[in-house]
C-alpha positions as a printed NumPy array, in Angstrom:
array([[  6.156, 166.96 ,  92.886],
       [  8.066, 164.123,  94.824],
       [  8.564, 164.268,  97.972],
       [ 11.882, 163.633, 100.043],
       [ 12.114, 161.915, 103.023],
       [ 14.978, 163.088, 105.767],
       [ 16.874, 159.977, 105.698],
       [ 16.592, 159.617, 109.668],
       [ 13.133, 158.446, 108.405],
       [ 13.724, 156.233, 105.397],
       [ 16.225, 154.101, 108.153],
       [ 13.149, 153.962, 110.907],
       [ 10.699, 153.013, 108.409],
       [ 13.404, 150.1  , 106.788],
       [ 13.86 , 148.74 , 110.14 ],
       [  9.791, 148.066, 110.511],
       [ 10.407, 146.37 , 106.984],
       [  9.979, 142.526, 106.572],
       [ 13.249, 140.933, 105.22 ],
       [ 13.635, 137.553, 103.83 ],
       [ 14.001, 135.809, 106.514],
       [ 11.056, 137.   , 108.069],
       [  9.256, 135.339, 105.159],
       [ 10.716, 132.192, 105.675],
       [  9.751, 132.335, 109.58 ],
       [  5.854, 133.756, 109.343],
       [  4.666, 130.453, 107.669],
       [  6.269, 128.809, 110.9  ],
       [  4.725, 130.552, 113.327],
       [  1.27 , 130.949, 111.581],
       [  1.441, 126.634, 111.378],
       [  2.171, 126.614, 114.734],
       [ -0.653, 128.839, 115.767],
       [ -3.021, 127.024, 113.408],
       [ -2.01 , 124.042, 115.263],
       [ -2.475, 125.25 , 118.303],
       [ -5.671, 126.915, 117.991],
       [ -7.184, 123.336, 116.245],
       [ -6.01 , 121.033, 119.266],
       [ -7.763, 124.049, 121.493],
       [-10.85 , 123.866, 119.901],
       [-11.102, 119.831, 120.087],
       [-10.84 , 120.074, 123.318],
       [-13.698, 122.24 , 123.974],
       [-15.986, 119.89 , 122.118],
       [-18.916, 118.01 , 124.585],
       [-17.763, 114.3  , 126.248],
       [-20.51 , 112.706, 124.177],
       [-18.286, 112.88 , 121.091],
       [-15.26 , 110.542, 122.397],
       [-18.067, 108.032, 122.753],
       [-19.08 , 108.378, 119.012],
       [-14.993, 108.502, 118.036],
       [-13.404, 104.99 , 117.174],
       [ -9.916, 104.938, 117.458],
       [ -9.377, 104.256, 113.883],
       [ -5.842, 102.225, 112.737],
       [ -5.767, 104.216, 109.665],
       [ -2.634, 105.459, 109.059],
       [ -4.14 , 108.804, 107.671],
       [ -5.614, 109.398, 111.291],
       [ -2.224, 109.278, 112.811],
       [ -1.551, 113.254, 111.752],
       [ -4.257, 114.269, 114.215],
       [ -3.788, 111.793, 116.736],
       [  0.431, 112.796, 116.659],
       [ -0.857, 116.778, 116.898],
       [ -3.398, 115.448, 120.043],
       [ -0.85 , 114.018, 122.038],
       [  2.182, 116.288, 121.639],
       [ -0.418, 119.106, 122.548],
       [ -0.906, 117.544, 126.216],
       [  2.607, 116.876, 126.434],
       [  3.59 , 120.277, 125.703],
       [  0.897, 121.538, 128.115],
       [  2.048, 119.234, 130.936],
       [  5.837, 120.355, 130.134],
       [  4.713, 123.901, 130.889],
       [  2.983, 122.832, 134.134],
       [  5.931, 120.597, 135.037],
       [  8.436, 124.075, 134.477],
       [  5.884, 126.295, 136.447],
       [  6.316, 123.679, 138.85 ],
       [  9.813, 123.104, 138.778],
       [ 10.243, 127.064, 139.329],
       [  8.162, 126.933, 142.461],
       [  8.899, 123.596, 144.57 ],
       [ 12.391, 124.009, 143.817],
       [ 13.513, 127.232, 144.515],
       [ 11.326, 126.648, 148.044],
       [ 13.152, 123.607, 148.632],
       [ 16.256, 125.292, 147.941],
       [ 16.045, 128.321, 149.76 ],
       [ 14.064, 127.676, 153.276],
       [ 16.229, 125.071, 155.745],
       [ 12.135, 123.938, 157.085],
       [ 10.499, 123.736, 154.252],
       [ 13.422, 121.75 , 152.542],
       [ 12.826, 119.005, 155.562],
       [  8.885, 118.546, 154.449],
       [  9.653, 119.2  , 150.208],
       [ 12.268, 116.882, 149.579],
       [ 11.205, 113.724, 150.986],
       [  7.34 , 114.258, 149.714],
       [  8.946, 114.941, 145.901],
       [ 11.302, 111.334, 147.147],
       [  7.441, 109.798, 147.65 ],
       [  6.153, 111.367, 144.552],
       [  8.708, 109.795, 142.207],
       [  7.933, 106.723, 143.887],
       [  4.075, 106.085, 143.442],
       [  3.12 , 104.732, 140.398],
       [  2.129, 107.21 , 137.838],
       [ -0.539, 105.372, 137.062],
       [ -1.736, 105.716, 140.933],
       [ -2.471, 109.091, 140.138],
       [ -5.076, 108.843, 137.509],
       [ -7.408, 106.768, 139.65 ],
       [ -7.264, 109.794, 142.593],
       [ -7.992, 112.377, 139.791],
       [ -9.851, 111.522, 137.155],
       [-13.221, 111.762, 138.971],
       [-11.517, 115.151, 140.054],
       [-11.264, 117.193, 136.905],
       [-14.107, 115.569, 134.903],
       [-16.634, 116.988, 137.584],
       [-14.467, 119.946, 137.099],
       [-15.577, 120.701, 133.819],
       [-18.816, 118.355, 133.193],
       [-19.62 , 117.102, 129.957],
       [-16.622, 118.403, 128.203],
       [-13.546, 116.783, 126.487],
       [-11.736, 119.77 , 128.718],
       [-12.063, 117.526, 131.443],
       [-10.396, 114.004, 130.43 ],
       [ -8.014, 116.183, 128.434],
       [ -6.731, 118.194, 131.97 ],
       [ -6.91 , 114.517, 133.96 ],
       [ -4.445, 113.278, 130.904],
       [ -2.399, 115.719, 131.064],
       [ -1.95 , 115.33 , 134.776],
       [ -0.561, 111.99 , 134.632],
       [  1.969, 113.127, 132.028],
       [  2.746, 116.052, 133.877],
       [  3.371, 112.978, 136.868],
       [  5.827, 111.529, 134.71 ],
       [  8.206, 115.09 , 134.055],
       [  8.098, 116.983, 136.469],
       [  9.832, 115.417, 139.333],
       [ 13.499, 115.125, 137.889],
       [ 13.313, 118.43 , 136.456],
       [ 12.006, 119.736, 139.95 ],
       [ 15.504, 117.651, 141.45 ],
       [ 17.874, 119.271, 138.38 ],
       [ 16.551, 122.525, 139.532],
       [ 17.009, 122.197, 143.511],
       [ 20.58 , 120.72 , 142.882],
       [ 21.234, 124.044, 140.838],
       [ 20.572, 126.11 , 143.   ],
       [ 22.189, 124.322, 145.904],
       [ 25.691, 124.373, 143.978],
       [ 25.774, 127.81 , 143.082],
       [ 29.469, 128.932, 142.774],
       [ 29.885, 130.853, 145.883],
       [ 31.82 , 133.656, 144.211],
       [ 29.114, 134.08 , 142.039],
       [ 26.819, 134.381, 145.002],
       [ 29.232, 137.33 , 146.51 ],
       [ 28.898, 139.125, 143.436],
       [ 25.461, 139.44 , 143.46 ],
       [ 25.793, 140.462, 147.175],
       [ 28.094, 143.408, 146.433],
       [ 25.714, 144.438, 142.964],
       [ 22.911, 144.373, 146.16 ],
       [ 20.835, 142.25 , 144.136],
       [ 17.412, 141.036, 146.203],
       [ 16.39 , 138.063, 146.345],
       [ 14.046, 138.321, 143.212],
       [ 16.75 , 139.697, 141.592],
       [ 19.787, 136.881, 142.162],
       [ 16.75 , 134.317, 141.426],
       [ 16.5  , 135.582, 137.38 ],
       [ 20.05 , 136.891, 137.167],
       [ 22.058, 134.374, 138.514],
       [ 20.054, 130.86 , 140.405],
       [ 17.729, 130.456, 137.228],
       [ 20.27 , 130.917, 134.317],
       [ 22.7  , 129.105, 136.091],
       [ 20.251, 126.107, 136.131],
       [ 19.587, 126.496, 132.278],
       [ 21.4  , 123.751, 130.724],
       [ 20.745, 120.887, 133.204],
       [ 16.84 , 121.951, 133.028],
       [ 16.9  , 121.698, 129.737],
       [ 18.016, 118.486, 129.265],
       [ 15.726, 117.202, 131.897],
       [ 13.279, 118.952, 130.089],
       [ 14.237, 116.964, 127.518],
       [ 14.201, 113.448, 129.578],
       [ 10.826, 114.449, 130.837],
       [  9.463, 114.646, 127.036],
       [ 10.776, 111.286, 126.273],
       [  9.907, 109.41 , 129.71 ],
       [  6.047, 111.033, 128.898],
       [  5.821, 108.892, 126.033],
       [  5.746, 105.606, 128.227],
       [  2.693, 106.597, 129.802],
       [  0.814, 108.218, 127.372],
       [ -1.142, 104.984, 126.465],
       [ -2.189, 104.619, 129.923],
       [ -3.025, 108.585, 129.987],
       [ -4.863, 108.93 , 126.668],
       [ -7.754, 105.507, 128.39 ],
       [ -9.291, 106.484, 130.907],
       [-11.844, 104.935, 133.277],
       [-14.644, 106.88 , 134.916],
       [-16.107, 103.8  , 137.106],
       [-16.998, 101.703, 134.43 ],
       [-17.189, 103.527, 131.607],
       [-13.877, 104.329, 129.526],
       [-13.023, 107.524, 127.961],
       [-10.432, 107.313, 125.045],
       [ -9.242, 110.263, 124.237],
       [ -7.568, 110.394, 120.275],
       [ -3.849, 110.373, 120.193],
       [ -1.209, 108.065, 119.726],
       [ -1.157, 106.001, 122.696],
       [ -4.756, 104.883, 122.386],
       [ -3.548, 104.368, 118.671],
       [ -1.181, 101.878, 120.138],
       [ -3.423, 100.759, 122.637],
       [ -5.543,  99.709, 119.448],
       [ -2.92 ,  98.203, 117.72 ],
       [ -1.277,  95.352, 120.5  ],
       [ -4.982,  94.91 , 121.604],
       [ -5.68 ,  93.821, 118.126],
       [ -2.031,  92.634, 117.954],
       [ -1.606,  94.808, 114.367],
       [  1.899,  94.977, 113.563],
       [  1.629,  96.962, 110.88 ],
       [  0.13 ,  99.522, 113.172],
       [  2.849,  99.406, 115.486],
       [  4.93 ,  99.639, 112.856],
       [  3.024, 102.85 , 112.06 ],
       [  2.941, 104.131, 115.332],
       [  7.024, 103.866, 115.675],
       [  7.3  , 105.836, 112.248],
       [  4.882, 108.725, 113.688],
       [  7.058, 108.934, 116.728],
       [ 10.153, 108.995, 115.043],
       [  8.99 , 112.217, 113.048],
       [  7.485, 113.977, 115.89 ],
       [ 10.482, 113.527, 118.191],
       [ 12.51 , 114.751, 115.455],
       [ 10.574, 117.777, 114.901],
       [  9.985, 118.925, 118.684],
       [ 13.861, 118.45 , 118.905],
       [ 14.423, 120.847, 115.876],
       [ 12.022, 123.367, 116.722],
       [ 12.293, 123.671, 120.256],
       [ 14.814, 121.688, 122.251],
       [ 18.089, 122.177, 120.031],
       [ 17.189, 126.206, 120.044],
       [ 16.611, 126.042, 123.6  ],
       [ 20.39 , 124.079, 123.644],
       [ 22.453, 127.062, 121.673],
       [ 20.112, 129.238, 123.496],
       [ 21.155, 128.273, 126.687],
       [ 25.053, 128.144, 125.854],
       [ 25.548, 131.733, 126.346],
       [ 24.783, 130.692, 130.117],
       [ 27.802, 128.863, 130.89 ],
       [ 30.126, 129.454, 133.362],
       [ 33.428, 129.917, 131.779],
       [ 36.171, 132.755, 130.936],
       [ 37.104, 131.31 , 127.643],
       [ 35.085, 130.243, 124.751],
       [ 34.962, 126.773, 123.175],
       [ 35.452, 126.435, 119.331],
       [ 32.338, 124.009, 118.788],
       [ 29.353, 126.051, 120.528],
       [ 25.803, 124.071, 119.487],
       [ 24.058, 125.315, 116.825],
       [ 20.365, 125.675, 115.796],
       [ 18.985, 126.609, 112.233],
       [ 16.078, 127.963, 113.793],
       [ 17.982, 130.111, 116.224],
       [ 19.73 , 131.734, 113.807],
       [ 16.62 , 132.172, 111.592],
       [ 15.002, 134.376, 114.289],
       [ 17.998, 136.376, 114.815],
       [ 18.261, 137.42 , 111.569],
       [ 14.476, 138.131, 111.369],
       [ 13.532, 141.884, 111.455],
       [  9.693, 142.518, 111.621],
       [  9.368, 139.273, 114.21 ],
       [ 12.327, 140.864, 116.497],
       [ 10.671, 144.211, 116.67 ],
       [  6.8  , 142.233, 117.536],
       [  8.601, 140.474, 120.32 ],
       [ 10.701, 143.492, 121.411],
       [  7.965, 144.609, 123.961],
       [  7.681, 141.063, 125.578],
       [ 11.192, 141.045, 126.386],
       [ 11.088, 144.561, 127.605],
       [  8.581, 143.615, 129.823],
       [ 10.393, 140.459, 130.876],
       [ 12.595, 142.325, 131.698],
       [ 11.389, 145.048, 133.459],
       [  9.873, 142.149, 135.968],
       [ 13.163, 140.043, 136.425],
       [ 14.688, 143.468, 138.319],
       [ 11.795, 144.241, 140.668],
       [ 13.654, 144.698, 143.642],
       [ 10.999, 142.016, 145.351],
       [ 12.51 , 139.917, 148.517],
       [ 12.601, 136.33 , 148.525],
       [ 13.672, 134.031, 151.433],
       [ 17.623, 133.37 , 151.944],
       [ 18.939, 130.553, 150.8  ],
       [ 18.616, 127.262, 153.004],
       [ 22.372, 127.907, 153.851],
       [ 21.746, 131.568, 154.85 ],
       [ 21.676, 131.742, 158.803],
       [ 19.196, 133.18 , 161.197],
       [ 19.366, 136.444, 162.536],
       [ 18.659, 135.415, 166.098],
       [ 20.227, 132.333, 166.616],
       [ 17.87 , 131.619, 169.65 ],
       [ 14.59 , 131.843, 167.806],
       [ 16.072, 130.436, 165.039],
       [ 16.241, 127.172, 167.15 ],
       [ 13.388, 127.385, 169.048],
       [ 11.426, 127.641, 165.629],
       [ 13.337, 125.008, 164.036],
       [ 12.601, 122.652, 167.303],
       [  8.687, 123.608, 166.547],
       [  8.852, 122.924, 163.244],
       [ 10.291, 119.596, 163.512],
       [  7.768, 118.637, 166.252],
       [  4.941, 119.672, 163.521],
       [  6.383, 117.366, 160.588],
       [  7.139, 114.816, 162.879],
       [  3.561, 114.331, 164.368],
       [  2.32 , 115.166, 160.752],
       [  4.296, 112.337, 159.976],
       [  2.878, 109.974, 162.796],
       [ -0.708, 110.967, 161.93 ],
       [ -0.136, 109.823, 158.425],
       [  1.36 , 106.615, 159.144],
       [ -1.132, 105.737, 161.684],
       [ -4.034, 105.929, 159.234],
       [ -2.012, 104.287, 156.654],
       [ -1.252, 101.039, 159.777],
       [ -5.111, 101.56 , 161.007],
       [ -6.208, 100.85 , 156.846],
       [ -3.799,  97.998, 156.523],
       [ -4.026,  96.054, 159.827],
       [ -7.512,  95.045, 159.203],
       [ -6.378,  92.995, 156.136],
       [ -2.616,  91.722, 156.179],
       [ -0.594,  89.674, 158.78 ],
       [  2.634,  89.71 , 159.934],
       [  3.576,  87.453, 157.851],
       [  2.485,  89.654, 154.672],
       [  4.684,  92.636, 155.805],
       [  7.904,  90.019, 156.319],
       [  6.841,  89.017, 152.882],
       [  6.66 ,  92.364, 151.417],
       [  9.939,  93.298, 153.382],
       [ 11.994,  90.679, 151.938],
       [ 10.689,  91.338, 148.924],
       [ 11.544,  95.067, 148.593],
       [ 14.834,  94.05 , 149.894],
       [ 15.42 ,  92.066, 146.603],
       [ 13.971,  94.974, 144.693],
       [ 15.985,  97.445, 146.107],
       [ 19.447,  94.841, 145.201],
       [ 17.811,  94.656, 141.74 ],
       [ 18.022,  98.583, 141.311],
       [ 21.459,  98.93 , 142.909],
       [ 22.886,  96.386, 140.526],
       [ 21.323,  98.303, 137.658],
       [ 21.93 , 101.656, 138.691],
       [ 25.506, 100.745, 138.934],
       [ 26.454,  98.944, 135.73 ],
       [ 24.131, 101.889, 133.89 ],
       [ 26.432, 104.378, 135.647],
       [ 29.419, 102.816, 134.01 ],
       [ 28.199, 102.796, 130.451],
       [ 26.351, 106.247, 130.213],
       [ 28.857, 108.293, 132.097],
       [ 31.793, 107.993, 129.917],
       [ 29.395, 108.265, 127.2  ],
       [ 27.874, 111.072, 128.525],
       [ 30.718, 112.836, 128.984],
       [ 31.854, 112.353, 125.4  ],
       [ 28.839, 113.549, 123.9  ],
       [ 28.306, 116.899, 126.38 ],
       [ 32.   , 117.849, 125.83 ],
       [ 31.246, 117.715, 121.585],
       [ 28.51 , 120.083, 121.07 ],
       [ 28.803, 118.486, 117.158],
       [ 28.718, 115.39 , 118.458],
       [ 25.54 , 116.295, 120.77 ],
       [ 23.71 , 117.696, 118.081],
       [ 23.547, 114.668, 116.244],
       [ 23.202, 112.384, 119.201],
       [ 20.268, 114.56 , 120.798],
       [ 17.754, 113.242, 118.482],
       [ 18.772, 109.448, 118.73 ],
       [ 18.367, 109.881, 122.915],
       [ 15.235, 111.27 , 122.706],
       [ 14.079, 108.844, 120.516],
       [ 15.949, 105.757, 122.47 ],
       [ 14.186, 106.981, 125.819],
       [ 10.864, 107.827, 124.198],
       [ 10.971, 104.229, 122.879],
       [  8.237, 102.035, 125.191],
       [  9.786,  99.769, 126.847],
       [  6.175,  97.995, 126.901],
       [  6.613,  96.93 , 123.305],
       [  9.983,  95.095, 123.664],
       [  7.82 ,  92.427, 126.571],
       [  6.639,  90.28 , 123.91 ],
       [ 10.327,  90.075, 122.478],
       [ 11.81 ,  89.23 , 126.163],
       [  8.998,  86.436, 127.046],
       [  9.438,  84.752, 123.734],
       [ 13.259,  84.442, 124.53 ],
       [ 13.099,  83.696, 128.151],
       [ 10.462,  80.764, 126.981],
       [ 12.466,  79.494, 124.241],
       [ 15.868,  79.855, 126.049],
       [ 13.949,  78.585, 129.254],
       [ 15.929,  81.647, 131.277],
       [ 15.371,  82.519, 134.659],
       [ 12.875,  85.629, 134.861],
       [ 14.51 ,  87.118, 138.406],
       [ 17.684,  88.288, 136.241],
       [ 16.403,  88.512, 132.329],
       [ 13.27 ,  90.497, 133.259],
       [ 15.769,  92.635, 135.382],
       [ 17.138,  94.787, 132.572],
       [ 13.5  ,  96.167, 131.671],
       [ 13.484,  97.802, 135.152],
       [ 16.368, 100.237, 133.959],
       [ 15.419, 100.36 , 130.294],
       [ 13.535, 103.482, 130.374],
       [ 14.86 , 105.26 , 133.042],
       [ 18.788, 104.365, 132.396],
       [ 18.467, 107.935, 130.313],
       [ 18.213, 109.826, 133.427],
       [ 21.885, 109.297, 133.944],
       [ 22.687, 109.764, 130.506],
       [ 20.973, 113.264, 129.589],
       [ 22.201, 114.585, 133.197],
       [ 25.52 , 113.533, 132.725],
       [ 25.437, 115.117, 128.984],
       [ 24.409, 118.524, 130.895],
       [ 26.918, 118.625, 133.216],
       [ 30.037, 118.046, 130.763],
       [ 28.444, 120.485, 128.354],
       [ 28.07 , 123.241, 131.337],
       [ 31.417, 121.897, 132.23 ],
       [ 33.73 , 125.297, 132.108],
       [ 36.344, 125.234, 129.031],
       [ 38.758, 127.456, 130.883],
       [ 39.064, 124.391, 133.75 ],
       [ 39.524, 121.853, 130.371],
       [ 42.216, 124.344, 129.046],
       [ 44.132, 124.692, 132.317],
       [ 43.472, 120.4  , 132.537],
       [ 45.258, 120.488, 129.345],
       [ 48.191, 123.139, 130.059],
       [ 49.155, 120.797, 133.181],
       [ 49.036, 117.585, 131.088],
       [ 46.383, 116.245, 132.811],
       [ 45.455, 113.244, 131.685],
       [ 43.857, 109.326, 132.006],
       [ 42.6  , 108.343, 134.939],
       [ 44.079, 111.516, 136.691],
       [ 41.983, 113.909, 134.575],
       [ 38.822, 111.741, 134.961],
       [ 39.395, 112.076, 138.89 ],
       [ 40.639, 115.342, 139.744],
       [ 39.029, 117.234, 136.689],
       [ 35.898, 116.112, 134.914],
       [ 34.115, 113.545, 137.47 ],
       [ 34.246, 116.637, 140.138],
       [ 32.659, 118.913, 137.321],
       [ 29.699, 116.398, 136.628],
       [ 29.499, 115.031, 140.341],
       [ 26.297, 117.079, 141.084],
       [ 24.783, 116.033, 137.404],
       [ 25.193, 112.478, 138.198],
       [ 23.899, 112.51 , 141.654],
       [ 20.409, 113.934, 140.309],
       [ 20.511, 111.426, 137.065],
       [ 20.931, 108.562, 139.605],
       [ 18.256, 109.867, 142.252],
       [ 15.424, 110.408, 139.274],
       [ 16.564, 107.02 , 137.802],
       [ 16.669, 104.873, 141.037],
       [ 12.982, 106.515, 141.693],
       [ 12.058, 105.314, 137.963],
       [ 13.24 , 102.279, 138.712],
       [ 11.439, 101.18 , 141.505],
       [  8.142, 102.932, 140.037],
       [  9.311, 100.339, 136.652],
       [  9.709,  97.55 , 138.416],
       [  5.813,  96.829, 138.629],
       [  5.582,  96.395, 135.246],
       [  8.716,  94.404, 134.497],
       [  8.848,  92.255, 137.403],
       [  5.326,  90.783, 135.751],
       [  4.997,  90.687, 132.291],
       [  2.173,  89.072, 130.114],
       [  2.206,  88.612, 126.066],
       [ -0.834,  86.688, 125.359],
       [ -1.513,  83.452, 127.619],
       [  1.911,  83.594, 128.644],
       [  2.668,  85.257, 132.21 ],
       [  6.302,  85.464, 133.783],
       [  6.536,  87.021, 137.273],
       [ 10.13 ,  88.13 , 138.862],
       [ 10.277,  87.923, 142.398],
       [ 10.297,  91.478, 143.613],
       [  8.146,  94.1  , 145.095],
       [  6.788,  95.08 , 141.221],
       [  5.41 ,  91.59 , 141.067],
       [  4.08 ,  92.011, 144.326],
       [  2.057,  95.68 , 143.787],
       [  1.347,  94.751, 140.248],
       [ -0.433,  90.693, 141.362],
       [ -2.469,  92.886, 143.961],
       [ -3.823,  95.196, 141.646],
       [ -4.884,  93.004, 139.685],
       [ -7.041,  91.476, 142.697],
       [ -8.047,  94.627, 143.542],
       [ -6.606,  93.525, 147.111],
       [ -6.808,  97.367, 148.267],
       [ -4.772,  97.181, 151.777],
       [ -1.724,  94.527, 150.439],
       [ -1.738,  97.48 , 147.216],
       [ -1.284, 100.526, 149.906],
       [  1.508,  97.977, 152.162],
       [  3.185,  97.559, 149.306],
       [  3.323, 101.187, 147.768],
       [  4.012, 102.523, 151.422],
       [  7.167,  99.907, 151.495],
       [  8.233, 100.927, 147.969],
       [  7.743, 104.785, 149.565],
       [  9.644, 103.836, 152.867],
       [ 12.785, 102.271, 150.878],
       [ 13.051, 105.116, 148.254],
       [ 13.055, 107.891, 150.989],
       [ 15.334, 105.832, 153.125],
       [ 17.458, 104.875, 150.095],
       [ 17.971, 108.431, 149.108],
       [ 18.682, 109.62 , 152.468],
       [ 21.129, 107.51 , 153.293],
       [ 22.935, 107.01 , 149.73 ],
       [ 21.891, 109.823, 147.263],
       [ 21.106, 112.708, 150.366],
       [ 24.81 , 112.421, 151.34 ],
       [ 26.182, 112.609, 147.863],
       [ 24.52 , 115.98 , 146.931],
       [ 25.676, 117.187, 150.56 ],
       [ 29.337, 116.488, 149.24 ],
       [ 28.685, 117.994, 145.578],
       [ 26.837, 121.265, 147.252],
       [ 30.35 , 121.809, 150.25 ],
       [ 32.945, 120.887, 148.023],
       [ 32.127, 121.143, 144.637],
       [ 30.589, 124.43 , 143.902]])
């Protein structure tokens, strides 16, 4: 006898069904976990095996290597959002802490990222002795160095420009703090994160050589990946291994675009601030693919429930740095307090960094490194400048054509994930041959990596740009120069101003390689305070290195305060 099911049941049990496309998408996520799981379990191997590991210029060991190093950057993109989330949204929302936060993260951008492994290598290898765990967390660090900063700035500037309406409405929904921070601050910030998101993948690339070597006292660790592929390759000076090594990024870029950053693009569309639609919304294959999964939806279901469930805990969080206090007396009296604490934090600092340097430089050595810096910082300006004119009319033509952008994306990434370290050779051979002067042909290596800033900030501020403001441009006949000034360089004004900050910072931390550069016996040296830091390293001259990256510190703070500090003032009163 058959039995017959109410049809109430036949439709539940359907639903819990596979379809087709959740064939198509399993395989995906099972690779992906396969991946996953065999970088994982490489890393808990013992430290005696890196020493038994050549770095082999095999192209058939490039696979691993590419699935090595886009592990650690993944991992230090997670730590870089996780940070990001934090230091920004205290920055943003406490007027004292703001004071302290901002110019440390101006500092941070600032010292060399490749300062940072020497302080914490010793660090996390004693953290987990005698374990690949331990060079593999001190890599990842120094990536993590390299990404986190601008995305930490996109963030802050977010939530410092805020539409205001948007901020009432919240109010009168008597959202808490918690609350406006997952509902409104965070989604708001979506499409400029991303893109710096996408920056800080690319700029990671330029330092994963030095990341993927390194030195424990005198012994070396080499950790398998790409960079000490390429470290291989120009040591042995293997062109076909370069060769090799370009190829394997190419792929890789193109595949973390497709399967995570373009999704997390069409993803983050739905967040834009607008009344109308736009025509040409960004696509992603794999977007779509999920959607139309059923069996995947349904395992995920419970995650998002519980995500949530979390995001409207009425939990309190600080007021905004804007907000004022409720006793305007105490208030002051506490803000008075807390700027006699940073400022004799401040004094106790510098006086151990004068005490440490006095006992090995002259006066003459700080006017030296002065006057140098002060060429430095003209070098940047200069740079900065004639960047800005080429990348934001670009920019602005790619963010305001998603179809454009999606087929532009890729070329970016891979155009700021390029190493600037392997176009040296090609610059000394022509300033040799041409018999050039090195202060201005060595110049445009300085902005050659971190030119992109501007570009992929100015890209995510036309593409948040509203399309009801472009329709009502377009209803008044706004247009040329007029529409560029009173419509769309307002809308991207608070883009820019964080594209140029993270750039001007990457620029002075690029100028110590570029101001110097070496390909074989030939050495050309800039005069700048890059050549200066990088000539002192080299001598392991320990207090002209710490004048020299306290001078680079001094100008970028003092730079930003007077020049960039201003501008997002402006942007955050007047352009909200």
């Amino acid at each position: 006898m058959r039995m017959i099911l109410p049809p109430l049941f036949n439709a539940s049990a359907r639903r819990l069904l596979p379809n087709r496309w959740d064939f198509v998408a399993f395989p995906l996520i099972l690779c992906v976990i396969v991946l996953g799981s065999t970088g994982f379990h490489q890393t808990m191997a013992p430290l005696s095996t890196l020493k038994t590991q050549v770095i082999s210029l095999d192209p058939a060991s490039l696979p691993e290597y590419a699935l090595r190093t886009i592990l650690r950057m993944l991992a230090a993109m997670f730590a870089s959002l996780v940070f990001t989330l934090v230091y920004g949204t205290l920055a943003a929302k406490s007027r004292r802490a703001e004071k302290v936060l901002v110019p440390i993260l101006d500092i941070l951008q600032s010292v060399p990222v490749l300062g940072y492994i020497s302080f914490t290598v010793t660090f996390f290898i004693a953290l987990f002795p005698g374990r690949v765990l331990g060079a593999e967390f001190a890599a990842i660090f120094a990536i993590f160095t390299s990404q986190a900063w601008n995305m930490t700035f996109s963030f802050y500037q977010s939530m410092r420009t805020v539409p205001r309406d948007l901020i009432e409405v919240s109010r009168g929904f008597q959202l808490t703090g918690w609350q406006r921070f997952w509902k409104l601050e965070v989604p708001f910030s979506m499409p400029g994160l991303i893109w710096n998101m996408m920056m800080s993948m690319s700029g990671g690339w330029f330092f994963v050589v030095a990341s993927e070597a390194i030195t424990v006292g005198n012994n070396t660790v080499t950790l398998p990946g790409i960079g000490s592929y390429l470290a291989q390759a120009i040591a042995e000076r293997n062109l076909g291994a370069v060769g090799w090594v370009i190829l394997t990024m190419t792929l890789v870029i193109l595949a973390y675009d497709q399967f995570l950053f373009r999704p997390l693009v069409a993803w983050a569309d739905k967040f834009r601030m607008e009344d109308t639609s736009s025509q040409n919304e960004p696509e992603s294959w794999l977007l779509d693919l999920i959607r139309r999964t059923r069996l995947i939806q349904k395992m995920f279901q419970p995650l998002g429930t519980l995500l949530r469930t979390l995001a409207r805990m009425p939990l309190k969080l600080p007021l905004p740095a804007s907000g004022k206090p409720a006793t305007p007396a105490m208030g002051r009296l506490a803000d008075v307090l807390w700027a006699v604490l940073v400022i004799l934090g401040t004094c106790s600092l510098a006086w151990r960094v004068v005490s440490y340097v006095a006992a090995g430089v002259s006066w003459h050595d700080v006017w030296q490194v002065l006057t140098l810096a002060f060429v430095t910082l003209l070098r940047v300006l200069l740079l900065i400048a004639l960047a800005s004119l080429v990348w934001v009319p670009l920019g602005v033509l790619i963010g305001l054509r998603p179809r454009l952008a999606e087929k532009i994306q890729p070329l970016a990434q891979f155009l700021a994930a390029f190493p600037a370290n392997l176009l040296f050779p090609v610059f000394v051979i022509g300033i040799v041959h041409f018999h050039a002067n090195p202060d201005i042909w060595l110049s445009p290596l300085i902005v050659l990596g971190t030119q992109w800033y501007i570009l992929f900030n100015v890209i995510a501020g036309a593409s948040a740009f509203p399309n009801d403001f472009r329709e009502a441009a377009a209803n008044f006949r706004i247009r040329g120069w007029q529409w560029w000034r009173k419509v769309m360089l307002p809308g991207i004004f608070p883009y820019y101003v964080t594209g140029a900050i993270t750039a001007s910072g990457g620029a002075w931390n690029a100028s110590i390689v570029s101001e110097m550069v070496q390909w074989g016996d030939i050495k050309l040296k800039a005069h700048g305070l890059g050549a200066y830091i990088a000539e002192t390293t080299a001598a392991g001259d320990f207090p002209r290195i710490i004048l020299g990256i306290a001078t680079m510190s001094l100008f970028v703070v003092l730079f930003n305060r007077l020049l960039w500090r201003p501008m997002y003032a402006y942007a955050e009163n007047h352009l909200r």
